[in-house]
BAKOL-408380 format. One record per residue (C-alpha): residue in one letter; x, y, z. Coordinates in steps of 0.5 Angstrom, whole numbers, plus 500, padded with zeros to 3 digits. Layout:
AXYZ ...
This chain:
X534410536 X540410531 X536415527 X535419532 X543417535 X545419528 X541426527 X544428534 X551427532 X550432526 X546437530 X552437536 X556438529 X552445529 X553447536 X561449535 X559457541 X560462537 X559468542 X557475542 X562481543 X559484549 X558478552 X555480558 X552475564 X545475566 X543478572 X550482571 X549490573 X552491566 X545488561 X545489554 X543495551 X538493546 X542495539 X547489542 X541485542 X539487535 X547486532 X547479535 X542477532 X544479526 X551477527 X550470528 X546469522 X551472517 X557470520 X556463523 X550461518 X552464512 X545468511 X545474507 X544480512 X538485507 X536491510 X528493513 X524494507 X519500509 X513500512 X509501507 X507495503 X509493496 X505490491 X500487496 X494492495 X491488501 X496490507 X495497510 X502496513 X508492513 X506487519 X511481519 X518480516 X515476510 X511481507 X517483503 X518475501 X512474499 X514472491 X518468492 X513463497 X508464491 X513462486 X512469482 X518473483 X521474477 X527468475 X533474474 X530478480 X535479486 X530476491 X530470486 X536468488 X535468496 X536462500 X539464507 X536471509 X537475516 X533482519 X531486522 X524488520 X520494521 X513493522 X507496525 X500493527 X495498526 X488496522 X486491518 X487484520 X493485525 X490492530 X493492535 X491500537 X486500542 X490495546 X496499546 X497503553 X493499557 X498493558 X505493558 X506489552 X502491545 X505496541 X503498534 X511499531 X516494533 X522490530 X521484527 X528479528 X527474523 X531469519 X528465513 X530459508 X527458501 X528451499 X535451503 X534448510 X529446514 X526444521 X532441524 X538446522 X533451524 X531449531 X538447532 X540455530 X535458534 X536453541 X544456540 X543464539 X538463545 X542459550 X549459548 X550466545 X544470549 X545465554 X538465557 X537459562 X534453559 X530451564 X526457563 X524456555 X519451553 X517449545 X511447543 X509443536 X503442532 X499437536 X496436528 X488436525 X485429524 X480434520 X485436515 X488429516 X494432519 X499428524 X502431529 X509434527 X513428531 X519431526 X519437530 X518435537 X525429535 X529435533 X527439540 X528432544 X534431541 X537438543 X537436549 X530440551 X526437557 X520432555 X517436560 X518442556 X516440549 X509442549 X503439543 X498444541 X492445536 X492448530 X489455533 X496456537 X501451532 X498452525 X501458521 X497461515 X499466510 X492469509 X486464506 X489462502 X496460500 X503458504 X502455511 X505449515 X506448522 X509452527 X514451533 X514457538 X519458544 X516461550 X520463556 X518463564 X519470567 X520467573 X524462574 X526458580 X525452578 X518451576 X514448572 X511452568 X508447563 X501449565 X502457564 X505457556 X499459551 X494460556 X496469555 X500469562 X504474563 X509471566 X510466561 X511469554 X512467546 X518469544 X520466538 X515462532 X518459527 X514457522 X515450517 X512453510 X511446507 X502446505 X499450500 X491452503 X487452497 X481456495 X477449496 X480449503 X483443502 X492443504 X496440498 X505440499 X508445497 X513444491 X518447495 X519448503 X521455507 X523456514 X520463517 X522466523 X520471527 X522474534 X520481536 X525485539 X522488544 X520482548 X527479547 X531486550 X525485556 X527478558 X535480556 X535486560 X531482566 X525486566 X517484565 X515490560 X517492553 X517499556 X522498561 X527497556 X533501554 X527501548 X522506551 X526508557 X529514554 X522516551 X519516557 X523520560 X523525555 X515525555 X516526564 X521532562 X516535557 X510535562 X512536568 X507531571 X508525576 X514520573 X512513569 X511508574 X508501570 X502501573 X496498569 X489497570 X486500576 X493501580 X493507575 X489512577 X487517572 X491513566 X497517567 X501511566 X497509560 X498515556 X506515558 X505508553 X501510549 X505517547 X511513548 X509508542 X506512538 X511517537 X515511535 X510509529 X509516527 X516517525 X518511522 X511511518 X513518516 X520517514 X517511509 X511515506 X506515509 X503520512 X497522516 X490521511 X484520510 X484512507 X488507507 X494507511 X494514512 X487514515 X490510521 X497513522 X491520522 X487516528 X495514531 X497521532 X490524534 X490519539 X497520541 X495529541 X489527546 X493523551 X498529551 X493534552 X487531556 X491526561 X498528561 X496536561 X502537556 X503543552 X502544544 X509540541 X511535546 X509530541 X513533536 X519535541 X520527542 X522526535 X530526536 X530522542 X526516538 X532518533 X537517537 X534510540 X533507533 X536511528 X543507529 X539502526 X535505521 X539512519 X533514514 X530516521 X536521522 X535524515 X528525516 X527528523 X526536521 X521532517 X516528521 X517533527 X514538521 X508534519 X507532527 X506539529 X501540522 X498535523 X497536531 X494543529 X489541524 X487536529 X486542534 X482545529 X478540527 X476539535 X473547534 X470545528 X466539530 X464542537 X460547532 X456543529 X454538534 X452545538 X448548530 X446540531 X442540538 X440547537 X436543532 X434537534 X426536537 X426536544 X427528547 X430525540 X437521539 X443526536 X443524529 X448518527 X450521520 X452528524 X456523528 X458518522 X460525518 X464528525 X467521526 X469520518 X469527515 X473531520 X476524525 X473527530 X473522536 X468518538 X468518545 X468526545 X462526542 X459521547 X462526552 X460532549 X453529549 X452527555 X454534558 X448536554 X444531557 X442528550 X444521547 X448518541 X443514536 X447508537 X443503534 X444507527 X451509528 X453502529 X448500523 X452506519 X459503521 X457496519 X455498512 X462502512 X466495514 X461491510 X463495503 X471497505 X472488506 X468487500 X471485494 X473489488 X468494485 X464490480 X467490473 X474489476 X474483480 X480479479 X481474474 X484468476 X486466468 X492471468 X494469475 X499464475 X497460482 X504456485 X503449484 X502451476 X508455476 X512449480 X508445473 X511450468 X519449471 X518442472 X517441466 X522445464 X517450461 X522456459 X520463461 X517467456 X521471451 X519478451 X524483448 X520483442 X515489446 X522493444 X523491437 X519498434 X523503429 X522509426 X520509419 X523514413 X518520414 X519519422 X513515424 X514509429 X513501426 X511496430 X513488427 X508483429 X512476432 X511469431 X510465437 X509458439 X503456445 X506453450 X500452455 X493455457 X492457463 X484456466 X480455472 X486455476 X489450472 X495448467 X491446460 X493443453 X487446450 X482450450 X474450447 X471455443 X467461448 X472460453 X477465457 X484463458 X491466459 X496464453 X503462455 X507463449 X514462448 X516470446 X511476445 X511483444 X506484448 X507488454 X505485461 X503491466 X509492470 X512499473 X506503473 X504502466 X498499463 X498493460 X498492452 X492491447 X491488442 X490480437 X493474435 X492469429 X493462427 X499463423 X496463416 X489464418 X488472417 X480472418 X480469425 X482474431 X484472439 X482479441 X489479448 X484483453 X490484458 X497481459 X501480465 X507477468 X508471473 X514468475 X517469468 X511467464 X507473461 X500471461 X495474455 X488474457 X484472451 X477469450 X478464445 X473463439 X475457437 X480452439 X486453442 X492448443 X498448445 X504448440 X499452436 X503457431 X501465433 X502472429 X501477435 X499484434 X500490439 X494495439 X499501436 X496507437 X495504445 X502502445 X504510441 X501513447 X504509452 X510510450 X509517450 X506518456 X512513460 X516517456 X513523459 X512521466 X521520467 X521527464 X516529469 X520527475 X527530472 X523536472 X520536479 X528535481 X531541478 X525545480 X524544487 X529541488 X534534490 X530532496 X524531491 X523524490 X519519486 X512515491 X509512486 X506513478 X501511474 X501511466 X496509461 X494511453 X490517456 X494520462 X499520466 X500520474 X507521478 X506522486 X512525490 X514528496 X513535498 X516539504 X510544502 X505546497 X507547490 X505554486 X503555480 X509558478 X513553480 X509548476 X510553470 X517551471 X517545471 X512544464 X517548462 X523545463 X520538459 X518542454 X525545452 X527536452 X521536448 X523541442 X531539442 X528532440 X533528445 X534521443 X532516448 X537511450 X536504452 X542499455 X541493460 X547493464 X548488471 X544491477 X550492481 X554496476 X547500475 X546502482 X553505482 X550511477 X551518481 X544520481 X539515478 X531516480 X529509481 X523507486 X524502492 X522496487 X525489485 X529489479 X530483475 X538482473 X541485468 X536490468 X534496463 X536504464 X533508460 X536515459 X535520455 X539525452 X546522454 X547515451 X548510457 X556508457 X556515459 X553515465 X556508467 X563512466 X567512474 X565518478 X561521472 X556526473 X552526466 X545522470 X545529475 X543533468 X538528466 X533523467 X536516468 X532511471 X532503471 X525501468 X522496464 X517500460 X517502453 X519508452 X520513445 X526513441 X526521442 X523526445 X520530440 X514526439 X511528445 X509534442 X507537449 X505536456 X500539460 X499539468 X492539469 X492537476 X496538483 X494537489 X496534495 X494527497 X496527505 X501533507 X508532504 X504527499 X504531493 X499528486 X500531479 X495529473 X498530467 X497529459 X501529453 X501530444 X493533442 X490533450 X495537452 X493542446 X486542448 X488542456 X491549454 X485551451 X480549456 X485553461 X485560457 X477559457 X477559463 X483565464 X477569460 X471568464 X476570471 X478576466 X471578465 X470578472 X476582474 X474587469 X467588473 X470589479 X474594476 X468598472 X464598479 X465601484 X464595488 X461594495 X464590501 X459584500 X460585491 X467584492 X466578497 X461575492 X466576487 X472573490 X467568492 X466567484 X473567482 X475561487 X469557485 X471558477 X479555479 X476550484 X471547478 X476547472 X481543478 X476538479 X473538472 X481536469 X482530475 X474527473 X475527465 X483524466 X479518471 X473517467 X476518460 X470517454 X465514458 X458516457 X456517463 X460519469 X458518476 X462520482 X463523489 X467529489 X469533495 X466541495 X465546498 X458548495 X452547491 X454552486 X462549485 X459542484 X454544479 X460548476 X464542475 X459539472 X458544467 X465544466 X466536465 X460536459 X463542456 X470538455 X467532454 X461533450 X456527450 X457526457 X451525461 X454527469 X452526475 X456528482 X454527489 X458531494 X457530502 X459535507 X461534514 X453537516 X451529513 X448532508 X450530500 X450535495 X447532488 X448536481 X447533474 X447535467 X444530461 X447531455 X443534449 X443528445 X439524449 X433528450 X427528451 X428520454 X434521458 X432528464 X436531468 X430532473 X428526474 X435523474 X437528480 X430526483 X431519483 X438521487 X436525491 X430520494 X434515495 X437519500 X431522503 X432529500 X429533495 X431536487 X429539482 X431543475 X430542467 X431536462 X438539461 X441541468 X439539476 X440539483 X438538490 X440534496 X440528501 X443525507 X448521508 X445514509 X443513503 X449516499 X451509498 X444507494 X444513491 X450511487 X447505484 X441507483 X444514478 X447508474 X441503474 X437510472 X442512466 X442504463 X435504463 X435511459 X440509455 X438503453 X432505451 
């Protein structure tokens, strides 16, 4: 008793009213609009508690290949529960955080798309209000503050909110969270009111594996008047809703399943907005809320039809009701996914965000009868509801109006075309047999032709689906996409350092890995680059999970060492290459495979051919040429994205980039397609940077001192603190200077790579690739030094081969259907060399290249090959290409030293088998075709046939 006297004493000591400005009273004419809420929330978390407000991460993930979306406030703290962020980094140093976090839920594990518009309170965007701990408070403190903003700053009635608590797991040797459900009892909540539930309900998890720990939710009782409505919490009533979870981060589930305690506790909190406003507002749905109301409207204005009523399930005759939810929440996901960069596609995040704009373009169209445009037309009402809140929404507007209505008129097209193919189908098809599933699946995947529609048009005819085989089609899809890595790429967990070692290393005051030795590289006398090897100490072997004094001879381990000169991968740049020795033993080598950074800690993966132990002395030396040829294409890349700016101007921003020793690859947005001369320009411009051998000038500078620079290029990423800003040309005390306007003339950049001293060694740059990845998603391939050379020399052989066909068009006098064909030729030549430079930079000196490749035709596929074994002579190559027909075109080329035992004839064959279909050609060249269903065998069976040869 005097524990808990003493606990209510010091949480009465936080319960001091702090009231929100507006303070409006409940059932008041006057209810709170939702950017009042929203404010609030953050307000009383910065103000009265001492959290750091942040700022909404964008939608589209960073660093987590596994998410399609942001779904969830965490997603962007996910290092620090993990322990990886890096100890200088800006989100290290975190301990009270408060958001407003935009989120979508639409495919993979969180979809709530279907459900959307069938009743009033799924959505796929919503606004996630959140405030976290990081080893700062914990469930008392928490608890206390959420009771306070509901009760004393919202003022909601205490006796419409009930809590639930974890019930605990006698399987995983849990007990109940008592702690918890003392907390709420002494804050005065009911007994009645303070709910125990299982694990599924009151148990939260990360994923699989990592942080989890017990939950308490806050649900709240629409009803009211007294009630008890202890019965209806968690048992998916609409009347009584979750409102608030907060989740207590204190276990780790471990690959075994098993839970250890964290080495740190968390709090993370999570209230959607939409549903707060709804209760606030006094309303029983999300969409009758200031939130969607003023979309709604809109959506009456631009159709003309009967108004929105609420109505769900059969009530709703005709969906009419439905398609106002469903337009009205899509059009709200669409322009914030469009703002952050993702744009309708054909995978990943983009696939979805496609199947949310044609889903919403249907209900426009088939239920709500509108004209081409609505969609779009709703841009600036979602702007003025949200872009107070998130400005880059305002920005952006003419923007995401513009991909709308693109995108909504190429779905119109698509709908053409598909109808086409389904009537050349029928027309085919035998009397009473099923429409083929590979047409179906190719319509559904190809052109994202709805499924229903395909039922219908079906129908009409009197013909059905074979359903079993397109289900069995799907499943092999699912079963491939929520596969793992491909093979030869599974994750290795020996340079990934898991949280509780981490806690190890700090623990025992292991310090951070010194490596700013990777810059410790000059140019010698005759300009040639000099890299100095570095002596270090192993401090601790990483294997199976585990932190290790020593390592036997045979085994792959991550080496931790207290300095190195190795590049971990980072920023977009490949990792370094290379070996390390015992210190005075030149003859035994430790080949460093790969190098990554963890928490601080660069980890180098390497497979030991004798003993390893900690506290062994070690000589590291990088591979130089890898290095050189990183550092040249990084280097490349920063000039690249200047250019890009000054060519097309100040709007054009970085999206993403790669950088390895053979090429480089820099993704950006676009408002159109860029043209050749515009891509002429640009090589142009780094090629003048290029010849006047611009020095590369390197400083690291506090990060708040380095944001103020007019101008900088730098993507959304984390930052260590001080960080590094490479510019070139103009030294960096420069571009530090008050108002100065020198990085507007330059490349300048906050980066961590390595980079050249000076520009001249890049000798040259070659764009071999352009295309875009969705619409206003622009990806060049470029390559640099003697492959920019030979890029330019494969592309003036190609400038001949168009000249000869120009000259005969001009001594012919060519008929109609000449003049067509050789058109036709001239495209199919471009198409080709397109294609070919893209494979040879994806499959760069490989033996055997085989891949899929979209194409128009037999003749561009079998010219692609010719084209990537003519720039790469010893290839073998085999592509296959589907169709949206549900054929896969093949085409292969064997390479003349592997004749006579390696034949292209009986390669192709075997391909093509294996996908029901024919083929035929010589020991050299082949081609032939098959259908779809087999596509994915076929691929495997190309490179078992090739081994087979090969290995002879």
């Amino acid at each position: 008793m005097a524990a808990a006297g003493q606990l209510r004493r010091r949480l009465l000591l936080l319960a001091v009213p702090w009231r929100w400005r507006c303070s409006p009273r409940r059932g008041a004419a006057g209810c709170p609009p939702a950017g009042q809420v929203r404010a609030a929330f953050l307000r009383f978390f910065e103000e009265r508690h001492g959290h750091r407000r942040l700022p909404s991460a964008p939608v589209r993930p960073r660093g987590d290949p596994r998410l399609l979306f942001v779904n969830a406030g965490m997603n962007q703290f996910k290092p620090i529960f993990l322990g990886t962020a890096h100890p200088r980094s800006e989100l290290a140093q975190h301990r009270r955080v408060v958001n407003s976090q935009k989120c979508v839920r639409a495919g993979g594990k969180h979809n709530d798309l279907e459900d959307v518009g069938r009743d009033t309170y799924h959505h796929t965007f919503f606004e996630m209000l959140g405030n976290w701990s990081f080893g700062d408070y914990f469930k008392e403190e928490a608890c206390s503050m959420a009771w306070e903003l509901l009760t004393e700053v919202y003022e909601i009635p205490k006796d419409r909110l009930y809590v639930t608590y974890f019930a605990g797991d006698s399987s995983l040797g849990l007990s109940a969270d008592e702690e918890c459900r003392d907390v709420w009892l002494c804050l005065g909540v009911p007994a009645s009111h303070v709910l125990p539930f299982p694990l599924k309900d009151n148990f939260w998890e990360m994923g699989d594996t990592g942080p989890c720990g017990p939950c308490t939710e806050i649900h709240y009782d629409h009803v009211g008047g007294g009630r008890n409505a202890a019965a209806l919490v968690n048992q998916g009533s609409p009347d009584v809703v979750e409102i608030w979870n907060l989740v207590f981060m204190q276990y780790s589930r471990e690959v075994e399943g098993n839970l250890l305690p964290l080495p740190q506790h968390h709090v993370d909190t999570g209230m959607g907005l939409e549903r707060l406003v709804t209760v606030l507002q006094n309303k029983h749905s999300n969409y009758d809320t200031d939130l969607f109301t003023p979309i709604l409207d809109a959506i009456h204005k631009g159709c003309g039809g009967p108004r929105y009523q609420g109505l769900v399930g059969d009530a709703d005759v005709g969906h009419v009701n439905m398609a106002y939810r469903v337009v009205a929440d899509h059009v709200r996901a669409l322009c914030v996914c469009i703002t952050d960069g993702i744009y309708p596609g054909f995978s990943g995040a983009e696939l979805v965000l496609r199947r949310i704009l044609r889903r919403a373009v249907r209900f426009c169209s088939e239920v709500l009868h509108a004209p081409p445009g609505l969609l779009a037309s709703l841009v600036p009402t979602v702007v003025e509801v949200l872009g107070d809140a998130y400005p880059e929404l305002t920005k952006n507007a003419d923007q995401i109006m513009d991909v709308i209505n693109e995108n909504e008129a190429a779905f119109q097209s698509s709908l053409e075309r598909g109808r086409r193919i389904i009537e050349r189908t029928v027309q085919q098809m035998e009397p009473s047999t099923y429409f083929p599933a590979e047409v179906a699946w190719s319509l559904y995947g190809n052109l994202g032709f709805p499924l229903d529609l395909i039922d219908l048009i079906l129908e009409e005819k009197g013909i059905s689906l074979d359903s079993a085989a397109f289900n069995e089609l799907a499943l092999e899809d699912a079963k491939q996409k929520a596969g793992g890595p491909p093979a030869g790429q599974l994750e290795d967990t020996n340079t990934r350092l898991d949280m509780h070692s981490l806690a190890q290393l700090r623990s025992s005051n292991v310090p951070a890995t010194d490596d700013s030795p990777k810059y410790a590289y000059t140019l010698g006398q005759h300009g040639q680059y000099e890299f100095s090897p570095c002596q270090a100490t192993v401090l601790m072997l990483y294997r199976d999970q585990s932190l290790q004094k020593e390592v036997g001879a045979g085994q792959r381990c991550g080496v931790i060492l207290d300095r190195t000169n190795f590049y971990a991968e980072q920023g977009g740049q490949a990792s370094d290459q290379g070996y390390m020795i015992h210190l005075g033993q030149q003859d035994i080598l430790f080949p460093v495979e790969s190098v990554r950074l963890c928490g601080g800690y660069v980890i180098h993966e390497v497979t030991a051919v004798e003993t390893l132990r900690a506290g062994d002395q070690v000589q590291l030396f990088v591979d130089e040429a890898q290095r050189l040829a990183c550092m040249t294409n990084h280097t490349a890349t920063h000039l690249l994205n200047f250019a890009l700016r000054h060519v097309l101007g100040d709007n054009t921003e970085q999206q993403g980039s790669h950088v390895t020793a053979e090429w480089l690859r820099f993704d950006f947005n676009t408002t159109g397609p860029v043209t050749v001369e515009q891509l002429q320009q640009v090589e142009q411009v780094v090629q003048d940077v290029i010849k006047r051998n611009e020095v590369v000038h390197t400083a690291e500078v506090p990060l708040m001192l380095a944001r103020r620079v007019q101008g900088l290029r730098a993507v959304d990423e984390g930052y260590p603190d001080p960080v590094r800003i490479v510019s070139l040309g103009v030294p960096v005390e420069s571009v530090l200077t008050c108002n100065s306007e020198a990085a507007m003339q330059t490349s300048v950049e906050l980066c961590c790579g390595t980079h050249l001293l000076q520009t001249g060694a890049m000798e040259d740059l070659a764009i071999i690739s352009e295309r875009q990845l969705v619409k206003g998603i622009s990806r060049v391939i470029a390559v640099t030094g003697s492959q920019a050379k030979q890029a330019r020399e494969a592309g003036q052989c190609l400038a001949m081969e168009v000249d000869s066909v120009s000259l005969r068009m001009k001594e012919r006098s060519a008929s109609i259907p000449e003049m067509q064909n050789l058109s036709k030729e001239v495209g199919q030549l471009t198409k080709a060399e397109e294609k070919a430079q893209s494979m040879l930079a994806k499959h760069c000196n490989q033996p055997v290249i085989i891949d899929t490749v979209p194409a128009d035709s037999l003749s561009i596929l079998m010219k692609v090959v010719n084209q990537l074994c003519d720039k790469s002579p010893g290839t073998s190559v085999l592509l296959l290409s589907p169709q949206a027909s549900g054929e896969v075109l093949c085409a292969c080329q064997v390479s003349k030293n592997c004749l006579p035992v390696f034949s292209a004839a009986d390669w192709a064959v075997a391909v093509c088998t294996q996908m029901e279909g024919k083929a035929g050609g010589s020991p050299v060249v082949a081609k032939g075709s098959g259908n779809a269903k087999g596509m994915q065998q076929a691929l495997t069976t190309a490179l078992e046939f090739a081994q087979s040869k090969l290995l002879k």
